[in-house]
N, C-alpha and C positions, 0 to 999 in steps of 0.2 A: 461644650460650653453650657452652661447649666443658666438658671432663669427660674424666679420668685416672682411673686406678684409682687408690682410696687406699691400697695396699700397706705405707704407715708405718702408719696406723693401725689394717690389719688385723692387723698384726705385731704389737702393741702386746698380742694375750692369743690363747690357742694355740686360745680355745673361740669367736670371732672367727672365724680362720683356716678351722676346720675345721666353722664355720656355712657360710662360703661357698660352696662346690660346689654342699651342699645346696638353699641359696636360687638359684644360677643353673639347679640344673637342673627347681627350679620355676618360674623366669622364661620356659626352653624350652619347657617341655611345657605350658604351661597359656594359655588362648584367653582366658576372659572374665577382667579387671580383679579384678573384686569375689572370685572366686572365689580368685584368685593372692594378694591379701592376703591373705584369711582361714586359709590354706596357709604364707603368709610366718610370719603373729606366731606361727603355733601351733610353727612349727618355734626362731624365738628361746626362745619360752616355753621347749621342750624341752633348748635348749642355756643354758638360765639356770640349769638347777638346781635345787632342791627350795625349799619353801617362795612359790613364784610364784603367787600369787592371780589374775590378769590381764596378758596383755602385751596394747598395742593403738598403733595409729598412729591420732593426732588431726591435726586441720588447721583452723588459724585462718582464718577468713576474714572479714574487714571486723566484726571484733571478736568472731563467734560461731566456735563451736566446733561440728568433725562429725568424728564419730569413722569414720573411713574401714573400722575393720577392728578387731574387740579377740577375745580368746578366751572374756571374761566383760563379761559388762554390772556387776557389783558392784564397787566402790572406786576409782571413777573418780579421774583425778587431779585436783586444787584446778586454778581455772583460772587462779589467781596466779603457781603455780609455773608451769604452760604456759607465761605471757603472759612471767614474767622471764627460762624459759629462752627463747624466741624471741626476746626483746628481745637479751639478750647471746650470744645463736648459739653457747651452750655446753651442758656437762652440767651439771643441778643437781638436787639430793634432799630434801626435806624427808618427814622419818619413815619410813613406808612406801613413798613414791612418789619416782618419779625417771623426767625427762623431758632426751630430746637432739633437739635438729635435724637434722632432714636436709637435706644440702645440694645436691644432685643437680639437675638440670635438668630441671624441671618440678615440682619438690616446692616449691615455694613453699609456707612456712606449716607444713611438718608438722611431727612431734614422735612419736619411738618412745618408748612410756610404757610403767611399769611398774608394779602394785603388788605389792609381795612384802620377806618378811622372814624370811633377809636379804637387803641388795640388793647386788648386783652390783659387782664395784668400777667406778671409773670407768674407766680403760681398759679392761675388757671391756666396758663399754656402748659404748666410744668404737669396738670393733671390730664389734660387731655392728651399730654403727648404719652404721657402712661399708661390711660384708654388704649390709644392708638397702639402701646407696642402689646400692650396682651391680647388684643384685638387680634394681631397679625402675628404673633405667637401661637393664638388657639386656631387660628386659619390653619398657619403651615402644619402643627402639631395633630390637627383633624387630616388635614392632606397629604400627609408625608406615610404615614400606612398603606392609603390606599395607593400609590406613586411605589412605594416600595414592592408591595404585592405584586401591582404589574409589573416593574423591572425583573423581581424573581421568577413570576411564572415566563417573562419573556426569555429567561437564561434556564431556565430549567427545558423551557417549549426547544431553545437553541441546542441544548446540551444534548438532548435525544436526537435530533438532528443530525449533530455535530459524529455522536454516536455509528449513525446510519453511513456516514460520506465517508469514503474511501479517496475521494479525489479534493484536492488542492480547488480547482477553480470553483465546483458546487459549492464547498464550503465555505468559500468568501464572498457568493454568493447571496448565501443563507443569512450570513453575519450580516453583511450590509442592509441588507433587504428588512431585516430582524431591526436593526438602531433606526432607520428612517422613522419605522411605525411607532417604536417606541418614546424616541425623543423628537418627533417633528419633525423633521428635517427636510428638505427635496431633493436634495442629492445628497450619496455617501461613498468615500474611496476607499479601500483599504491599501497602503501603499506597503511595498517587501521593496526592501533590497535586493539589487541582484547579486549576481558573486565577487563582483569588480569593486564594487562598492561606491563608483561612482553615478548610477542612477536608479532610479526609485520606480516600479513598474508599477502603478495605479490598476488592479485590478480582482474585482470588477471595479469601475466607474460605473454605479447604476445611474440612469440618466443620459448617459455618455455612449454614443452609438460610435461605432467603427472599432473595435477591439481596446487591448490596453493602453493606458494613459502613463506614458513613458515623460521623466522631467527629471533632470539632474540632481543630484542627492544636497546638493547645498541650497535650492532654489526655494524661495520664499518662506512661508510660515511652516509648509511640511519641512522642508531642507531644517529648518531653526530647529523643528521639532526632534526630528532624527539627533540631529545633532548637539543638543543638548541635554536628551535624553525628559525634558519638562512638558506638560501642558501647553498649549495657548489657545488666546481667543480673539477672536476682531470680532467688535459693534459695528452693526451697521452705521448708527451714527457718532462713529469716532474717524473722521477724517485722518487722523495722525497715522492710526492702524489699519486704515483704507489703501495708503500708501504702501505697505507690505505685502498686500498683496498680490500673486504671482500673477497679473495681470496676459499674459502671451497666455496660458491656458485658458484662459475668457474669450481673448480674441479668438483661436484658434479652433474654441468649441462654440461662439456664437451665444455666450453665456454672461451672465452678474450676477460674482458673488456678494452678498450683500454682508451675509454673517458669515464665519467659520470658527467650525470647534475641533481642536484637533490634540490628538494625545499619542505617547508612544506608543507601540507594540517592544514589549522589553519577554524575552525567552527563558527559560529555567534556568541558564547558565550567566542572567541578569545583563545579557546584550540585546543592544538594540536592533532587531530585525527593519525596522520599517516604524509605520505611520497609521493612525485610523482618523479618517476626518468629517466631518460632516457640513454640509455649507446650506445657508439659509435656511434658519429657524423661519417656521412658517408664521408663527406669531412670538414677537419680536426677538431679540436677541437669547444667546443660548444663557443657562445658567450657571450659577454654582453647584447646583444640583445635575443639571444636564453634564459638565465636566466629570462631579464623580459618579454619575452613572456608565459615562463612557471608558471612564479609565475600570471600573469593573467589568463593561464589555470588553476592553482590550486587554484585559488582564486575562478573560475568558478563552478570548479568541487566540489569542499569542500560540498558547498551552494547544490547544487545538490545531490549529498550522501545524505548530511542531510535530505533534503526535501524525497525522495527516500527512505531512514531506515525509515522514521517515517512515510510514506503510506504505508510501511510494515507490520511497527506492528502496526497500526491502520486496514491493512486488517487481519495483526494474532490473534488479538485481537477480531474481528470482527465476524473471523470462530470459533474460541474459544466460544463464545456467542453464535454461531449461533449452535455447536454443543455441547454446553451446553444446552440452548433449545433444540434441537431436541429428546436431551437424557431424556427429561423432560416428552415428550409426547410419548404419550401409548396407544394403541386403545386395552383396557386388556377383553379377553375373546376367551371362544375358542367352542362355540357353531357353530354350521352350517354356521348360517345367516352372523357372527361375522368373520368367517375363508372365505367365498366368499367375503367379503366386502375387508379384506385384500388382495386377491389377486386380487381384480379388482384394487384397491387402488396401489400396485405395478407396476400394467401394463398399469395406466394412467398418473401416478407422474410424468413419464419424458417428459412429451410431451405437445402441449401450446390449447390443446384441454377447449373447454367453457366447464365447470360440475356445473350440478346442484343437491346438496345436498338435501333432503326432507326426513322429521322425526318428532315427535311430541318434543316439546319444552323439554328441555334438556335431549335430548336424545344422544348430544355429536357432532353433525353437525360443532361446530366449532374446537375439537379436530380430526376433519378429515378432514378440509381444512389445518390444521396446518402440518398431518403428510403430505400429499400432497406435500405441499411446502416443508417440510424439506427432502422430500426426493427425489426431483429434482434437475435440476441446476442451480436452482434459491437458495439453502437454503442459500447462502451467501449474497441476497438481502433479503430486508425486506419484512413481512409481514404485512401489511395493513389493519385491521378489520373497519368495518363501519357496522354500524348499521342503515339499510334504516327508522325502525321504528320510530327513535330518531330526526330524521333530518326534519323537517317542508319544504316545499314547497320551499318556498322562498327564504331558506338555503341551500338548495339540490347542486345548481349549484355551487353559492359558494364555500362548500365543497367539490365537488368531483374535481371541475375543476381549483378552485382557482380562485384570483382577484387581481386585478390592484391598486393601490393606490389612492385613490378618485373617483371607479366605484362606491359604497353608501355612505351613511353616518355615518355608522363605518368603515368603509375602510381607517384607518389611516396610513395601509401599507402594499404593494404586500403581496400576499403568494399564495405558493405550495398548490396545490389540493392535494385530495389520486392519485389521479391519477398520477403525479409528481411523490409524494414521493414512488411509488409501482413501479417506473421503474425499471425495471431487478428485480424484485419481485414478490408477489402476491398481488391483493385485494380481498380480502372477504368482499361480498355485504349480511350481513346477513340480514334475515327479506326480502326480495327483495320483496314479493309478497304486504307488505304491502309502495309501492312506487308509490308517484301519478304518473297518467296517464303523467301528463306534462313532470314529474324526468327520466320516462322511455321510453321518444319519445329521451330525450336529451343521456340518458344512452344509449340508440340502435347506433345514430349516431356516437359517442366515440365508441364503442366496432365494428363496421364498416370501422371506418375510421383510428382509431388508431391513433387519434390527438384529444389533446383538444387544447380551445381557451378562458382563463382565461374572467372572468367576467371583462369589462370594456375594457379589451384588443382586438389588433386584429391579432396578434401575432400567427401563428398555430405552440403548441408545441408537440412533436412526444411523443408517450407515449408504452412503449414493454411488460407494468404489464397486467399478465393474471388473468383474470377474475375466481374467484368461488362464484356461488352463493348456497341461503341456505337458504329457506320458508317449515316452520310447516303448511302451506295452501297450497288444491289444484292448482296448478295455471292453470291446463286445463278448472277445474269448473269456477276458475277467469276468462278464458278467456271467455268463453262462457256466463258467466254474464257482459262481455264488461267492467270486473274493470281489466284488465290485456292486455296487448299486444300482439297479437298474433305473430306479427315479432318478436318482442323480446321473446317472450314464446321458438318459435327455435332458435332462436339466442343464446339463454343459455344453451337450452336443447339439446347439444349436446350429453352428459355422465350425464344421470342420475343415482346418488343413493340414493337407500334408507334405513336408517338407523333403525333396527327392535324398538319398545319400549321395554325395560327393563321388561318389563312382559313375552315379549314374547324368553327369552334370558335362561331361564332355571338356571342351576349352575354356571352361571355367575355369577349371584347376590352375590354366596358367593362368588368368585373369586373378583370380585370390592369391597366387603364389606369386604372383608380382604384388599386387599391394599389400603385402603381411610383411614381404622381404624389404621393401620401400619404409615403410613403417618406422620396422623395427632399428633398421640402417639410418634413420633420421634419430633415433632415441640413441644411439652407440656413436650417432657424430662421425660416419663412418660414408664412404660414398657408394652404391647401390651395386653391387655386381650384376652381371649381365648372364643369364640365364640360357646354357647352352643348347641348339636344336638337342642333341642326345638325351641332358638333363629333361629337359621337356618333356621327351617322351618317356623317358623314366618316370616321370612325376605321372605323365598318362597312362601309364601301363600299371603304375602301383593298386591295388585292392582300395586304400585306403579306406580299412575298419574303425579309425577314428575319426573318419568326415572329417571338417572344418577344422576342428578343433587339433588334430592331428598333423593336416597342415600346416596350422597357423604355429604350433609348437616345433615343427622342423625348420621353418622361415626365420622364428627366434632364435634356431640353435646357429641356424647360418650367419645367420647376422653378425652373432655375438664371439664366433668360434673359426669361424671361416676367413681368409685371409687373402685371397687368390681375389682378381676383378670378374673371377668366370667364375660360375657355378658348373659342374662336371657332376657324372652321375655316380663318381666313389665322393664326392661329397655328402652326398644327399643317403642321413643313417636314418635309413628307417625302422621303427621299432615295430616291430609286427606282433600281433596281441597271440598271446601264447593259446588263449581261449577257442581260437579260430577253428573250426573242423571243417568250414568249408571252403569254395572252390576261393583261391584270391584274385581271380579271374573277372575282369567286367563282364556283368552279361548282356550289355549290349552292346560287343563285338561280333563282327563275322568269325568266320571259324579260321579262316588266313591269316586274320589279325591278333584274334585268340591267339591261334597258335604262334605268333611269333614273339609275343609277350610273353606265354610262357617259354620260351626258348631265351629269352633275352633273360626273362627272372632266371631259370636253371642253373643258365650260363653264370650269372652275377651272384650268385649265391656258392660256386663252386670256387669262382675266383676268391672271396669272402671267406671261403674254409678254408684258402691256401694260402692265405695271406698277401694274396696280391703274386704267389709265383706261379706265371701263365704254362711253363713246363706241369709241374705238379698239376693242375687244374685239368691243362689238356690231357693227362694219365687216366685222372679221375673218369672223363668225360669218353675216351674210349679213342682220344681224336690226336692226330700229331698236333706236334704246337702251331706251326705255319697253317694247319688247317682250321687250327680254332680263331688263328686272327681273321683268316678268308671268311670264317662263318659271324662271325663278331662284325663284318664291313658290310656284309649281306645286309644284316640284321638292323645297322645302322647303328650298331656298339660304339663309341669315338674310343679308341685306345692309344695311348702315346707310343707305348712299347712296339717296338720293330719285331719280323721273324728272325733274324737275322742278330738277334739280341742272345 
């Protein structure tokens, strides 16, 4: 709304005219509001003349009357005449009293009064009341900069905050705490909706001890608020709007609200979340100005919440994952070797110590950087697997370190190395011994310096992911053949473990071969067969050259292939590694035992060439057939087939 000096109708009486100076250069020199009026009327009063009982500026508002500023509290003026002159936005006098509008921006509602006899003619009121609105024109227009400056530096002070908070409750916190200072206030609520929609959870309530302030979603001026999606405000002195208010939170907290200013919180998708309120302006009631600086707070704050709930439950969601994994991985066994490995595993997990994993190929080395990690204070960062074998030379840097957008000729666009993406996480470097001399001069300096420097870039980015690595090869004998690093060999080889092979693991075997077959039989919808003493010892007598992973891949053949409610030991195909030159023999068996596993392998390997005909086998073997099933019962062979067949 714009605004001219009213120069006609200062002109209009010389005592007008030469009110003005006076009133703007109280407009300059004076800080607080209430202090400037009360300076304003006494200065009218002096340029009225003799005979002035009271001058004073009243203001209507929603049918009550607040005298903003008078020189006497005695001979108020009729509120008839106020209400007729604001009605007709003119001068009007009945007896002693005589009341004009001011018409200025931001003077809604006022009225320069007067009581005194004699009164004034009308064009001198009409010039002073011109005084008056440029007077309080040049006030607000001097005070509205520096009122604005603070509001912004208090939302810019909010927004770097805002920035910092990861959490819902500090951040409403912040807010509140942030609107008190700024617009007066002694208490402030910010109310959310909950999910139900029928109530509104106040919090924080600063001021308000005993946690959230919980009140039905339709209840009083907040309830109106929500629900309306508008503004409101109660004067302390408007009894009409004293009535509204939600009086049971007064009692209940031992409290009087006197004022309240309250505005929606409306979200990006232009719904109403909830409420922001403020109750008792410390000096006098809130404003028009105090309204839209709150509803820019709320506008501020809405945006905020939002972004703040949904880094929530993207970190709830997150842990949920991350302890859904965790509960995934299992290091199942409870043999010597098996039970030390967990408690070194325990008493290393929490700490940012370099370990190096070593074990013959699946024998589970990545199921123990996994429990590792989950069970540190990293499990809610990622874990990062790389495979040094798979990664060529020339790729190495690239992926561990990332690149720049045009450092090669695939390079169509930045990216994240493992290293990046493993910050506040793990990497696992498997295979590491199989990594060129060059991969592992650059690996050493990164795990040194704790920064990389993307391919093409020159940028040093900070990196906190700790390192596990994890070679089925010697890497002392690597080093000593000069294919391995010896800085880097301690460099890694801070916590070594080593994980025993599955041969050497005893009744484990059936402990994994029952849970792999369990498993896999829940994923096939299929009910679990029952694992025969013979099978059993089949499964204990086997070499198994593929450790874990060998098992776990014969368990899924069962599952998916196998038909019977018994596992039997011509069920159980095992694929023996063609590579093998040595003994398939556990070596730690006795020699009685030894030997009867080989006898028992022999035996099932002859049958296997004969296809199952126990004549032909026994030919092979040198032995009648009735002697071979006698030797087969010995041995604890199960065979269905009779002698007598």
């Amino acid at each position: 709304m714009s605004y001219s000096i009213p120069f006609e109708r200062l002109a209009g009486s010389p005592r007008g005219s030469q009110l003005l100076p006076c009133l703007v250069e109280l407009a300059l020199q004076e800080e607080e509001v209430d202090l400037f009026l009360a300076r304003l009327v006494e200065a009218v009063e002096q340029a009225s003349g003799p005979g002035v009982i009271s001058t004073s500026i009243i203001q209507g508002v929603k049918g009550t009357w607040r005298v903003l500023a008078t020189t006497q509290a005695a001979g108020r003026v009729p509120e008839d005449l106020l209400a007729e002159a604001l009605d007709s936005e003119s001068y009007l006098a009945a007896g002693p009293f005589a009341a004009i509008p001011l018409h200025a921006p931001g003077l809604a509602g006022q009225l320069l009064t007067q009581n005194a006899d004699p009164l004034a003619e009308p064009l001198a009121w009409d010039s002073f009341a011109a005084a008056v609105e440029f007077a309080q024109h040049v006030f607000r227009q001097r005070q509205e900069p520096a009122r604005r400056a603070e509001r912004l530096g208090a939302m810019l002070e909010m927004t770097a905050q805002w920035n910092r908070s990861r959490e819902t409750g500090e951040l409403l916190e912040e807010i509140a705490r942030t609107s008190t200072r700024l617009l007066g206030a002694e208490r402030a609520t910010i109310f959310l909706l909950d999910p139900s929609g029928e109530t509104l959870v106040g919090k924080p309530a600063l001021g308000v001890e005993g946690g959230p302030l919980v009140i039905p979603s339709r209840a009083g001026v907040v309830g109106e608020v929500v629900q309306s999606g508008e503004p409101r405000r109660v004067d302390a002195d408007i009894a009409a709007e004293q009535r509204q208010i939600h009086r049971d939170v007064d009692e209940r907290l031992d409290f009087e609200t006197r004022s309240l200013l309250c505005v929606p919180l409306i979200n990006s998708s232009n719904q109403t979340i909830g409420a922001f309120e403020l109750i008792n302006k410390i000096k006098g009631n809130f404003s028009d100005s105090d309204q839209d600086a709150l509803v820019d707070l709320a506008a501020h704050s809405a945006v905020a919440i939002e972004n703040t709930q949904l880094v929530e439950n993207l970190e709830t969601e997150k842990r949920i994952v991350a302890n859904e994994a965790a509960g995934q991985v299992q290091l199942i066994g409870n043999c010597e070797a098996i039970e030390q490995l967990k408690q070194t595993i325990d008493r290393i997990a929490d700490t940012d110590l370099a370990i190096l994993i070593t074990g013959e190929n699946g024998t589970g080395k990545e199921v123990v950087a996994q429990l590792i990690h989950y069970l540190s204070a990293r499990r809610d960062g990622v874990l990062v697997a790389v495979n040094c074998a798979a990664i060529t030379e020339s790729l190495l840097e690239s992926e561990l370190f990332g690149h720049e957008k045009g450092a090669f000729t695939d390079a169509h666009q930045s990216r994240a190395g493992k290293f990046e993406l493993a910050d506040k996480g793990t990497l696992f470097l498997d295979e590491i011994g199989d990594m060129s001399l060059g991969g592992q001069a650059k690996l050493l300096r990164v795990l040194e310096e704790k920064v990389v420097v993307r391919v093409g870039g020159s940028q040093p980015i900070s990196t906190g992911a700790r390192v596990i690595a994890a070679t089925n090869q010697r890497l002392a004998h690597l080093v000593e053949e000069k294919q391995f690093r010896e800085d880097l060999f301690f460099r890694l080889n801070v916590v070594t473990i080593e994980i025993p092979p599955l041969r050497e693991r005893g009744n484990d075997i059936h402990l994994l071969a029952e849970h792999f077959l369990g498993s896999f039989c829940r994923k096939a919808r299929r009910n679990t067969p029952v694992i025969s003493a013979a099978a059993r010892q089949r499964l204990l007598s086997h070499p198994w050259p593929g450790n874990v992973r060998e098992l776990r891949n014969l368990m899924e053949r069962l599952a998916y292939l196998s038909s019977g409610d018994t596992v039997e030991p011509e069920d159980l195909a095992f694929i023996h590694s063609p590579k093998s030159k040595e003994s398939t023999i556990p070596m730690n068996l006795s020699l009685n035992d030894a030997t009867r596993v080989f006898q028992c392998d022999y035996i099932q390997k002859h049958i296997q060439n004969a296809s199952g005909n126990m004549t032909e086998a026994a030919s092979m073997l040198g032995l009648h057939r009735s002697n071979l099933y006698r030797k087969m019962r010995q041995l604890g062979m199960d065979n269905d087939a009779s002698p007598d067949e």
